[in-house]
NUTOR-887577 format. One record per residue: residue in one letter; x, y, z of N, C-alpha, C in turn. Coordinates in steps of 0.2 Angstrom, whole numbers, padded with zeros to 4 digits. Example, Ala and Ser with C-alpha at 12.3 -4.5 7.8 and 13.67 -1.06 7.14 Angstrom:
2
  res  n.east  n.north   n.up  ca.east  ca.north  ca.up  c.east  c.north   c.up
    a    0066    -0028   0039     0062     -0022   0039    0066    -0016   0039
    s    0064    -0011   0035     0068     -0005   0036    0064     0000   0039
This chain:
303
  res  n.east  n.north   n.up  ca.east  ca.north  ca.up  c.east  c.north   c.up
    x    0004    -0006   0000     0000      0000   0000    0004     0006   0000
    x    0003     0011  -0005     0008      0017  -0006    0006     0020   0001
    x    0009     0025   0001     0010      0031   0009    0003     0034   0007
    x    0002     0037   0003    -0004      0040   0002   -0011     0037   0002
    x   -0010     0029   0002    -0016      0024   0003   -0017     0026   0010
    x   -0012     0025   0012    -0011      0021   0021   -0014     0029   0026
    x   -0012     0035   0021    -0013      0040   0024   -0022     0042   0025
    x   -0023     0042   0018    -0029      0041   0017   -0035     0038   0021
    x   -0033     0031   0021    -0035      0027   0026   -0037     0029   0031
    x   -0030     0029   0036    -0031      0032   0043   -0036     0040   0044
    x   -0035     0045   0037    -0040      0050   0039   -0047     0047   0039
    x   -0049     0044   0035    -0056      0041   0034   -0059     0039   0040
    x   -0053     0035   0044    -0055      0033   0049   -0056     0035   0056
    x   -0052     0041   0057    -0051      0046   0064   -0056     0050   0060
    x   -0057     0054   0057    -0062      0060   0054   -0071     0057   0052
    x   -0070     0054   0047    -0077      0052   0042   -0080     0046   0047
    x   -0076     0041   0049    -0082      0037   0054   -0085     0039   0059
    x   -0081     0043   0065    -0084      0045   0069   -0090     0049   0070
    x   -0091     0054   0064    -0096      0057   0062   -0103     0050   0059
    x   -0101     0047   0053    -0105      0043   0053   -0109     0036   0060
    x   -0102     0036   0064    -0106      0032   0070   -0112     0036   0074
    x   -0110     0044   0075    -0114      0047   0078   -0120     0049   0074
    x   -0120     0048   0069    -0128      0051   0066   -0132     0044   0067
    x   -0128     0038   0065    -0129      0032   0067   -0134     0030   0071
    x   -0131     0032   0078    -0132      0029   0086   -0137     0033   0088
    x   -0137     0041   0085    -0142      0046   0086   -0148     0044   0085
    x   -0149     0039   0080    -0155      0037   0077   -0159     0033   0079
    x   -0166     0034   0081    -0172      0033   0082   -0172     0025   0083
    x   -0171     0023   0077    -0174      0016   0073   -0167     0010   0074
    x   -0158     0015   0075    -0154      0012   0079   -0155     0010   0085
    x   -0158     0015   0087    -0157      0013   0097   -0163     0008   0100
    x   -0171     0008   0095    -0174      0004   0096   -0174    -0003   0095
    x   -0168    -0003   0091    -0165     -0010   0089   -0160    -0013   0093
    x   -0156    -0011   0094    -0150     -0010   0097   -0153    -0013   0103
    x   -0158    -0011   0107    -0162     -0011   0113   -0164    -0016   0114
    x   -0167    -0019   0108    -0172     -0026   0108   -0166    -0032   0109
    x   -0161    -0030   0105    -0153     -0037   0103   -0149    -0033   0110
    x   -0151    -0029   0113    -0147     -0031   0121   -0152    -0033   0127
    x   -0156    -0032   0126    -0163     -0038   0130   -0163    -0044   0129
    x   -0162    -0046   0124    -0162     -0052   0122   -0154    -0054   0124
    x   -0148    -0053   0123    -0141     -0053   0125   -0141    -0055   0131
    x   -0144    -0051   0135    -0147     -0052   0141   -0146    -0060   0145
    x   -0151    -0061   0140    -0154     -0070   0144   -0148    -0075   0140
    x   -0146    -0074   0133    -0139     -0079   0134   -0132    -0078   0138
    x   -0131    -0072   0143    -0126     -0072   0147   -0127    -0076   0153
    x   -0126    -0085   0154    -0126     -0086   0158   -0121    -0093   0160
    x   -0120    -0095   0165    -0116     -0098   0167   -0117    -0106   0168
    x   -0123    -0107   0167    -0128     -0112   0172   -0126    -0118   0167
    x   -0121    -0119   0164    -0119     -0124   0160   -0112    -0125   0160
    x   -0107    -0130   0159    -0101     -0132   0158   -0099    -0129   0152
    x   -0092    -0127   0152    -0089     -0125   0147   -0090    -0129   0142
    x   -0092    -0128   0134    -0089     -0133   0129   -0083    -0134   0124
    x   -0081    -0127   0125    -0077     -0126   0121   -0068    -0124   0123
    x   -0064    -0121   0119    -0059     -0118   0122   -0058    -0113   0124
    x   -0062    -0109   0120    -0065     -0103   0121   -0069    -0100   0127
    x   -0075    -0105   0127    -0079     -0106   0134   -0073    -0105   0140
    x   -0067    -0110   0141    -0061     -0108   0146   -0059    -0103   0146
    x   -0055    -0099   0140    -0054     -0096   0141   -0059    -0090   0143
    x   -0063    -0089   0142    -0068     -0084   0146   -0068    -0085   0154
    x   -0069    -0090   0156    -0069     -0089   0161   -0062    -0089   0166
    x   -0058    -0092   0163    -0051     -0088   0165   -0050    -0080   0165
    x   -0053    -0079   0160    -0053     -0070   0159   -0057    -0067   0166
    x   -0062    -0072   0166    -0068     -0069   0172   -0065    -0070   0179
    x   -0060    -0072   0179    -0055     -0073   0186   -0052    -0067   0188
    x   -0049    -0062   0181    -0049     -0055   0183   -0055    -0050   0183
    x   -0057    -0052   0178    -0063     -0046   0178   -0070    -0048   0184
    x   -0070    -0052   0187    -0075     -0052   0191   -0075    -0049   0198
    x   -0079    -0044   0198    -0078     -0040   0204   -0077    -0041   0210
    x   -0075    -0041   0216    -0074     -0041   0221   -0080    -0039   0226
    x   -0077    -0038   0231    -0081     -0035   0238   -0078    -0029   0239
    x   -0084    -0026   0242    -0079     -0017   0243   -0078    -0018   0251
    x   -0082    -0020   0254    -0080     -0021   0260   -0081    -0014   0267
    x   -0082    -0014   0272    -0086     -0009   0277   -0082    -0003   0272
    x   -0083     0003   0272    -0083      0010   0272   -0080     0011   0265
    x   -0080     0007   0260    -0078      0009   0255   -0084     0009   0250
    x   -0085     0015   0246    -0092      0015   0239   -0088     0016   0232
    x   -0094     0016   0227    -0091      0016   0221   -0095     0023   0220
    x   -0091     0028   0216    -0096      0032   0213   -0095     0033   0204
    x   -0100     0038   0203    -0097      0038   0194   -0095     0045   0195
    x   -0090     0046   0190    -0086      0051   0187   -0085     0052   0182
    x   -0086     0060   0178    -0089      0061   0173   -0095     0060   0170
    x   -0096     0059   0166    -0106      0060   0161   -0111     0056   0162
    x   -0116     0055   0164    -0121      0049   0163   -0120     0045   0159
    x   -0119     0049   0155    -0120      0043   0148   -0112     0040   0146
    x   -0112     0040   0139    -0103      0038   0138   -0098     0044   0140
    x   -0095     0042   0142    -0089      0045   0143   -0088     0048   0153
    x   -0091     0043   0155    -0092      0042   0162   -0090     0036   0165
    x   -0087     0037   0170    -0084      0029   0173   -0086     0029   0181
    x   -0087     0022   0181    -0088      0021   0191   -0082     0021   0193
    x   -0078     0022   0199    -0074      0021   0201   -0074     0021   0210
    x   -0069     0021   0214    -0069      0018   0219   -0069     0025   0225
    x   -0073     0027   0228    -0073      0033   0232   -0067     0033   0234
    x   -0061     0040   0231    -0057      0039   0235   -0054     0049   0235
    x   -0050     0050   0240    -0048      0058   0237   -0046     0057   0232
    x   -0046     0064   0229    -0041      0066   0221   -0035     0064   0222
    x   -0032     0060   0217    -0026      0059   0214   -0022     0066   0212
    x   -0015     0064   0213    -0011      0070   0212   -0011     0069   0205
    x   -0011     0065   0201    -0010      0065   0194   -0017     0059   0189
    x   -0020     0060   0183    -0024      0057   0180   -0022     0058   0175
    x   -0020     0051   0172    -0018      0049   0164   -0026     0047   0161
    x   -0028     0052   0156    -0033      0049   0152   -0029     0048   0146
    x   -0030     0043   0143    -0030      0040   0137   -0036     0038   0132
    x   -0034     0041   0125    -0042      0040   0122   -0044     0046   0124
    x   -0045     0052   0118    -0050      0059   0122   -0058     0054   0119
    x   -0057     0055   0112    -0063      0052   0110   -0067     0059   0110
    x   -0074     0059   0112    -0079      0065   0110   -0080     0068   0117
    x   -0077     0063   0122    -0081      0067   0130   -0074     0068   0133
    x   -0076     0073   0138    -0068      0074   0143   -0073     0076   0149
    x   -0077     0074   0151    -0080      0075   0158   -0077     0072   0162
    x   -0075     0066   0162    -0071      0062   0168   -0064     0066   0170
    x   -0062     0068   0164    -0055      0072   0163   -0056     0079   0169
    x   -0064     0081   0166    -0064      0088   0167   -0065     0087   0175
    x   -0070     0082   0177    -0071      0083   0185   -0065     0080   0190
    x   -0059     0077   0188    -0055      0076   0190   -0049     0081   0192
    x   -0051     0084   0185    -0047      0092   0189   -0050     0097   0191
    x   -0058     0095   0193    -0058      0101   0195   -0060     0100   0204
    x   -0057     0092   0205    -0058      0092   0212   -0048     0091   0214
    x   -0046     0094   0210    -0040      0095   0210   -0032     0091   0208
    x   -0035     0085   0201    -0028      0080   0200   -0026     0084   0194
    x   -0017     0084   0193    -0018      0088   0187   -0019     0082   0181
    x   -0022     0083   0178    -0026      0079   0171   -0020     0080   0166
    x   -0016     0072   0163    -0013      0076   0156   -0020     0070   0152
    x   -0020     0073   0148    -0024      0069   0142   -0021     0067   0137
    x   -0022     0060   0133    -0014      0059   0129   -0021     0056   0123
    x   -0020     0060   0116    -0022      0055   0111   -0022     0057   0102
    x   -0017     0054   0098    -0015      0055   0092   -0019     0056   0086
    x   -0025     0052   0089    -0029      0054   0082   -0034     0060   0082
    x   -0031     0066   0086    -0037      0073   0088   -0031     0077   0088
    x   -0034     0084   0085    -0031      0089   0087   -0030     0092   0094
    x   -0035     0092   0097    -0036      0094   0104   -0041     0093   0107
    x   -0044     0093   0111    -0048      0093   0118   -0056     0094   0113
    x   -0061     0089   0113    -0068      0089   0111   -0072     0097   0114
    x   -0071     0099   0120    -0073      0103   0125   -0067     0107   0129
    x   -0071     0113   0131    -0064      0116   0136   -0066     0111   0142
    x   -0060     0110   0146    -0056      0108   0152   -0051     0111   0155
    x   -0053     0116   0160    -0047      0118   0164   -0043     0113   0167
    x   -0037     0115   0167    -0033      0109   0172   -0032     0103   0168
    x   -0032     0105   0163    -0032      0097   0157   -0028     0097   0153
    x   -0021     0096   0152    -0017      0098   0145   -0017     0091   0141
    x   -0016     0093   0134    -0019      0088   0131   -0012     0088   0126
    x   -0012     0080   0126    -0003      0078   0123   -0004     0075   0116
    x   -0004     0076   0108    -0005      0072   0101    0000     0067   0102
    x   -0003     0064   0107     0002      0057   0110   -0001     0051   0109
    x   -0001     0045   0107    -0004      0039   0108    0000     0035   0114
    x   -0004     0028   0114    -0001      0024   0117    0002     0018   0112
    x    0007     0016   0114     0009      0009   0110    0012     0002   0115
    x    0015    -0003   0113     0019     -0009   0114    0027    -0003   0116
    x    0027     0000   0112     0034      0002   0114    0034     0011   0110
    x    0037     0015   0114     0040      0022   0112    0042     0024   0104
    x    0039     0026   0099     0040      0027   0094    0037     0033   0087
    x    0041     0038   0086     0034      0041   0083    0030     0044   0086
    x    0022     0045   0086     0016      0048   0089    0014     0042   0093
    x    0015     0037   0095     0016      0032   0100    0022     0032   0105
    x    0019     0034   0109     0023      0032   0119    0023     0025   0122
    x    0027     0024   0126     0024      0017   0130    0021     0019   0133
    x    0017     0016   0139     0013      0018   0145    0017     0020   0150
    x    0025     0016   0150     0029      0019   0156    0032     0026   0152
    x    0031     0028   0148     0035      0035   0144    0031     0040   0145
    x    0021     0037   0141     0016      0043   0146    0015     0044   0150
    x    0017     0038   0156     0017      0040   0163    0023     0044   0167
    x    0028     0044   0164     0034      0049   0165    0035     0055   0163
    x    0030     0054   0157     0031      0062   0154    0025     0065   0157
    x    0019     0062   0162     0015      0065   0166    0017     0067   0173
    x    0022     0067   0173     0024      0066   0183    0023     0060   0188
    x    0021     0053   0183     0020      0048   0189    0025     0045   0190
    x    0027     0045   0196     0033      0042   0201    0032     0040   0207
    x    0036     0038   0210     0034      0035   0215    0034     0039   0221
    x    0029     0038   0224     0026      0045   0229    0021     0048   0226
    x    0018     0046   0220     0014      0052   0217    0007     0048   0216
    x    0001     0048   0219    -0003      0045   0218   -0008     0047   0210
    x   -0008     0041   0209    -0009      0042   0201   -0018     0037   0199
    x   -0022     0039   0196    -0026      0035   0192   -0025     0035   0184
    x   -0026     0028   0182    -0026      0028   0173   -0034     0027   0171
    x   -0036     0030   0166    -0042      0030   0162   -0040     0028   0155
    x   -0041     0022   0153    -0039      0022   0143   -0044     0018   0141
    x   -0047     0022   0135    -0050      0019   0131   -0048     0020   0122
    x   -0044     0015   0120    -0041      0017   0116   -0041     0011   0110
    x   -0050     0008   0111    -0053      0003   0103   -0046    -0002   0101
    x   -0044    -0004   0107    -0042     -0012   0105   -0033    -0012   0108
    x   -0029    -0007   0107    -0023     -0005   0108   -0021    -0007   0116
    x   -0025    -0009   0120    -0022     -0008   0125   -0022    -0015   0127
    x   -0021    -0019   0124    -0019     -0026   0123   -0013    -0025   0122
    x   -0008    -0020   0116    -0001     -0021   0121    0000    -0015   0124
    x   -0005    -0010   0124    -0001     -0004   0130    0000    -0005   0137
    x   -0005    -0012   0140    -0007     -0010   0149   -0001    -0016   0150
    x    0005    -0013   0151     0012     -0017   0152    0015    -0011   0155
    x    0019    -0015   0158     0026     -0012   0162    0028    -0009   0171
    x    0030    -0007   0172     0030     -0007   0179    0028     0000   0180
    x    0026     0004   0178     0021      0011   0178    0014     0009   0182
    x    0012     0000   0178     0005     -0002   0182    0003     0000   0189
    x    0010    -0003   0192     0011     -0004   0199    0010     0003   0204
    x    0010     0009   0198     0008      0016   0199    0004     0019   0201
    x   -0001     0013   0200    -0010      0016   0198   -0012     0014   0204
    x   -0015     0018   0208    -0020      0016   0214   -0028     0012   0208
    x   -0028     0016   0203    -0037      0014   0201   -0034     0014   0194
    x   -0036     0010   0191    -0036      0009   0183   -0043     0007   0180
    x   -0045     0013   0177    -0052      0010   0173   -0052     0010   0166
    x   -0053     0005   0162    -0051      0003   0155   -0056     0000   0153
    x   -0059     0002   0145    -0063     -0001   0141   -0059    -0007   0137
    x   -0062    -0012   0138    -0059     -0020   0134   -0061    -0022   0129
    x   -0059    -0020   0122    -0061     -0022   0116   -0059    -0031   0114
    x   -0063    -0032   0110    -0062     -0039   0104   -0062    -0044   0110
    x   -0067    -0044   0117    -0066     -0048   0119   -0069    -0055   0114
    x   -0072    -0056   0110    -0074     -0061   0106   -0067    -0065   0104
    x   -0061    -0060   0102    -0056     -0065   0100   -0051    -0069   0105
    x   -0056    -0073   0109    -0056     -0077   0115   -0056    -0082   0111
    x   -0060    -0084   0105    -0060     -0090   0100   -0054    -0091   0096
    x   -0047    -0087   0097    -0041     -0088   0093   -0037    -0087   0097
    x   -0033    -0093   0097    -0028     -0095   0102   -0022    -0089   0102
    x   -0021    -0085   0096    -0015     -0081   0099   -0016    -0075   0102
    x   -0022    -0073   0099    -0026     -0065   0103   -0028    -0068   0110
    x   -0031    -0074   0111    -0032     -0076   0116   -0027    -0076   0123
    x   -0021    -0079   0119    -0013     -0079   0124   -0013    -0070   0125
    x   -0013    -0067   0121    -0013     -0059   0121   -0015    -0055   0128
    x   -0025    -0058   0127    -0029     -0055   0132   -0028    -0057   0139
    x   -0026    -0066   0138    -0023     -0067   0145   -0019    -0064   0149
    x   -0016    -0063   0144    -0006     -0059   0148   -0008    -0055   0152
    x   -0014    -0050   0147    -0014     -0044   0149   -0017    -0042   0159
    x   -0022    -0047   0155    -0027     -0048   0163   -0023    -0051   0169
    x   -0020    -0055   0168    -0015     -0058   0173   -0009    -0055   0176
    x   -0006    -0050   0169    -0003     -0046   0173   -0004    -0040   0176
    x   -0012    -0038   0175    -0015     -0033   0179   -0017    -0037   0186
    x   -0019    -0043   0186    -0022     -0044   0194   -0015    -0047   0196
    x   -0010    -0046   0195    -0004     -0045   0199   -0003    -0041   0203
    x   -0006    -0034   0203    -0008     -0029   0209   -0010    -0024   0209
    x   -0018    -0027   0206    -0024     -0024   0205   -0031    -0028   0205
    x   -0037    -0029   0207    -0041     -0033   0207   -0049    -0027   0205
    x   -0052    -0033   0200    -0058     -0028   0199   -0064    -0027   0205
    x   -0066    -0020   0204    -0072     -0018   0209   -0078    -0017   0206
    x   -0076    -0017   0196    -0083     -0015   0194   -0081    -0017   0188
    x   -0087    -0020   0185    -0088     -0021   0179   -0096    -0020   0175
    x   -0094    -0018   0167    -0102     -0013   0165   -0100    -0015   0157
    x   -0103    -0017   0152    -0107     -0020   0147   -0107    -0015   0142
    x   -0102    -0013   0137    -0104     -0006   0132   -0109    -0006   0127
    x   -0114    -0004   0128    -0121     -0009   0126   -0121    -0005   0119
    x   -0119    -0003   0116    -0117     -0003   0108   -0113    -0008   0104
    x   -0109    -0012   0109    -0105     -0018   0107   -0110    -0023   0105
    x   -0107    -0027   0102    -0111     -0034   0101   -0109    -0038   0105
    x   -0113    -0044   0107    -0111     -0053   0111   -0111    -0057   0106
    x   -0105    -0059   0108    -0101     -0063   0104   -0103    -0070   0107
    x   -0102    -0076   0103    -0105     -0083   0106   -0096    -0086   0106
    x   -0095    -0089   0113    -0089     -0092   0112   -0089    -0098   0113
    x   -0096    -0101   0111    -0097     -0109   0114   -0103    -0111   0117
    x   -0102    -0113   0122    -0110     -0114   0128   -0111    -0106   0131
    x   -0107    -0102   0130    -0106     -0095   0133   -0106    -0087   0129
    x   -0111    -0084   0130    -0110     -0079   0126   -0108    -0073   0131
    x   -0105    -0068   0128    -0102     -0062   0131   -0102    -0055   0129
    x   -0101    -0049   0130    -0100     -0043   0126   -0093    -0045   0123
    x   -0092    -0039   0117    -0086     -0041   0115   -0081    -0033   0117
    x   -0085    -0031   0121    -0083     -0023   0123   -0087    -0022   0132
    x   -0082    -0023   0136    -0085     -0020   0142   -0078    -0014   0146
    x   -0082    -0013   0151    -0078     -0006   0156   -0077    -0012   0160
    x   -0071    -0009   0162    -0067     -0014   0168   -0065    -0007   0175
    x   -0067    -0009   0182    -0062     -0004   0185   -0057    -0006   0192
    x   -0049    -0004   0191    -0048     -0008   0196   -0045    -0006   0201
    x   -0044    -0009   0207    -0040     -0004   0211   -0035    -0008   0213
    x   -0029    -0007   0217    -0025     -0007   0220   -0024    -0013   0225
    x   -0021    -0019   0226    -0023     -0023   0230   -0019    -0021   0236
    x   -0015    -0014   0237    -0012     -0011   0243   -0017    -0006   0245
    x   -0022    -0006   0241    -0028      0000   0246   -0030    -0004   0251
    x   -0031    -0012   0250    -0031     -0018   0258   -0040    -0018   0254
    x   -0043    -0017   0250    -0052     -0018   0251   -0051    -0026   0252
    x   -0056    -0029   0253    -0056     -0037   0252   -0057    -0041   0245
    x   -0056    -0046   0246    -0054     -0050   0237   -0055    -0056   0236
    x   -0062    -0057   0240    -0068     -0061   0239   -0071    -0058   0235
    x   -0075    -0062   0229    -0080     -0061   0227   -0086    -0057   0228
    x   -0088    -0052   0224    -0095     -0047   0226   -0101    -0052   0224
    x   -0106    -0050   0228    -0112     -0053   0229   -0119    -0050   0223
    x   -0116    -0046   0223    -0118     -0042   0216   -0115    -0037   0213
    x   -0118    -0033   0208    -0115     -0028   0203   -0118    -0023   0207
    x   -0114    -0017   0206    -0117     -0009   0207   -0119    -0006   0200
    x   -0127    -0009   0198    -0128     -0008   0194   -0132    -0001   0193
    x   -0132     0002   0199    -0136      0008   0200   -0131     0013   0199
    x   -0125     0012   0197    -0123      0015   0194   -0117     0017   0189
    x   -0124     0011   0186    -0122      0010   0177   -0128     0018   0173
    x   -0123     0018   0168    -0129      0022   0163   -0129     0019   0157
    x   -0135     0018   0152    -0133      0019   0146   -0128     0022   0141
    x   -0123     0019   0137    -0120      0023   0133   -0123     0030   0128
    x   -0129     0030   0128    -0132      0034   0126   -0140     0036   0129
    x   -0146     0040   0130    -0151      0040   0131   -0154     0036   0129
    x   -0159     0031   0134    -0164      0027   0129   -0162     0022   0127
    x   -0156     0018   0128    -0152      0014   0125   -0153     0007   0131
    x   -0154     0002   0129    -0155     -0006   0135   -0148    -0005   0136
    x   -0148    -0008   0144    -0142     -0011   0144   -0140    -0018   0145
    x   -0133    -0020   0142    -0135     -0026   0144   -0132    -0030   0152
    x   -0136    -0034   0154    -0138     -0034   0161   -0130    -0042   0161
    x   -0123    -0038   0166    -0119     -0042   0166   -0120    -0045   0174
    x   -0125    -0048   0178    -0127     -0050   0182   -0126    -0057   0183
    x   -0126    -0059   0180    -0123     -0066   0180   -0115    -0069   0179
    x   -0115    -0063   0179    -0105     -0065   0180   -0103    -0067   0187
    x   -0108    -0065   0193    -0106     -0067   0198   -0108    -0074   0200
    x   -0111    -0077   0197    -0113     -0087   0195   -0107    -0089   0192
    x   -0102    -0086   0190    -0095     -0088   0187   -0093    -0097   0188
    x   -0092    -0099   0188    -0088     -0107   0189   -0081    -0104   0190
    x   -0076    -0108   0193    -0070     -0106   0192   -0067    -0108   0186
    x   -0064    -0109   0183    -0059     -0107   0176   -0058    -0115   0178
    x   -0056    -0120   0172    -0055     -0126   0172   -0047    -0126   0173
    x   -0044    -0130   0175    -0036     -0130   0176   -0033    -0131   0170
    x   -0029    -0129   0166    -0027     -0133   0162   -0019    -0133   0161
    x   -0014    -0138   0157    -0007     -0138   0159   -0004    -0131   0152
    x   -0006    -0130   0150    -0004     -0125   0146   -0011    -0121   0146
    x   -0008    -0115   0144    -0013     -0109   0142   -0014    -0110   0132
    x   -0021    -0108   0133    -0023     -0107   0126   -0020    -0114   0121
């Protein structure tokens, strides 16, 4: 592909889709649809049968990280940022001296009320000129993330350097960055994060053993010293079928810190009360059965 294909391509894609998605999603006869196939999505997420597949395993190994915990006496979750998209639950805790958003995308609410309860905000993302909306306290980086430092691609431990996180500096990560962060959430900057809350793309590619090996790493390197407290359903995503087991192929993860001491026993349910739709009007789909989980089957090799 010439330079000019490849250029091409990439504008199409940062510029002309997102507009098309939004007149899309905006739509009447999308969201009423959309609503009916996440209500229905609904009733095959469930557990009450044996894995069939390798895939079916795989998922539930993943479900060993992403399945919530217990918050345990005096700790709550709250949401941060928008109702709708572009808002995350997190773990009640003070402001961080520093927040890494990655992925601005179309919202900076999360970005914005984080600095305005006083973290300095950098915002890192390559395919935007600047900031969707004003945000005081927000400086915004034409930075991506990558696998490794390169170009308009950072590592995670280089945006987190060139943000002031170090050690003594309490730090939260936000990234939502459509697939990428299957090799970005690496390195020892993790160990950084009091709270990391991330959107999980292509979980569907649970059914191909090399992406599969990919998404496990990821997760098992994250609950080396983080465990989840919440999990939420991107209900514009599709469910994907991995066998006996159907899933989102897109959900929000949020984690915290396994030195903030909460407990790490399983939660007894979802704080769904403080979910929103990704847009108004929109079904959600209801991840409540993740806590029927089975444990993960043993097996002598992964994938």
């Amino acid at each position: 592909m010439s330079t000019l294909a490849a250029f091409s391509r990439r504008t199409i894609k940062r510029l002309v889709m997102p507009t098309i998605d939004r007149i899309v999603y905006a739509s009447g006869a999308y969201r009423d649809l959309k609503s009916q196939t996440n209500t229905l999505a609904t009733a095959l997420i469930t557990f009450d049968r044996p894995p069939s597949t390798e895939a079916d395993a795989r998922l539930l190994e993943a479900l060993e990280v992403l399945r919530p915990t217990a918050l345990g006496d005096g700790a709550r979750l709250v949401r941060v940022g928008a109702d709708h998209d572009g808002g995350y639950v997190m773990l009640d805790r003070p402001a961080p001296d520093v927040a890494l958003s990655i992925g601005v995308g179309g919202d900076v609410s999360w970005d914005a009320e984080l600095a305005r309860r006083g973290a300095r905000v950098h915002a890192f993302d390559h395919t935007v000129r600047g900031l969707p909306q004003r945000a005081p306290g927000v400086t915004f980086h034409r930075l991506g993330v990558g696998a490794e430092s390169g170009g308009e691609l950072l590592s995670l431990d280089d945006l987190a350097a060139r943000a002031g996180v170090r050690d003594g500096v309490r730090a939260v990560l936000k990234m939502d960055v459509e697939g990428a962060e299957w090799d970005a959430l690496r390195g020892p900057s993790l160990g950084r994060f009091e709270q990391i809350v991330v959107e999980l793309h292509h979980l569907g590619r649970l059914r191909d053993p090399e992406w599969a090996r990919r998404i496990l790493d990821v997760l098992q390197g994250l609950s080396l010293g983080h465990h989840a407290v919440h999990l939420h359903a991107n209900g514009h995503a599709r469910v994907v079928q991995l066998g006996s087991y159907w899933f989102p192929d897109v959900v929000e993860a949020t984690f915290v810190a396994r030195s903030l001491g909460l407990p790490q026993a399983p939660a007894t349910r979802l704080h769904t009360e403080l979910d929103r739709p990704a847009q108004p009007g929109l079904a959600e789909i209801d991840l409540g059965a993740v806590i029927t989980v089975p444990a993960a089957p043993r097996r002598t090799a992964r994938c």
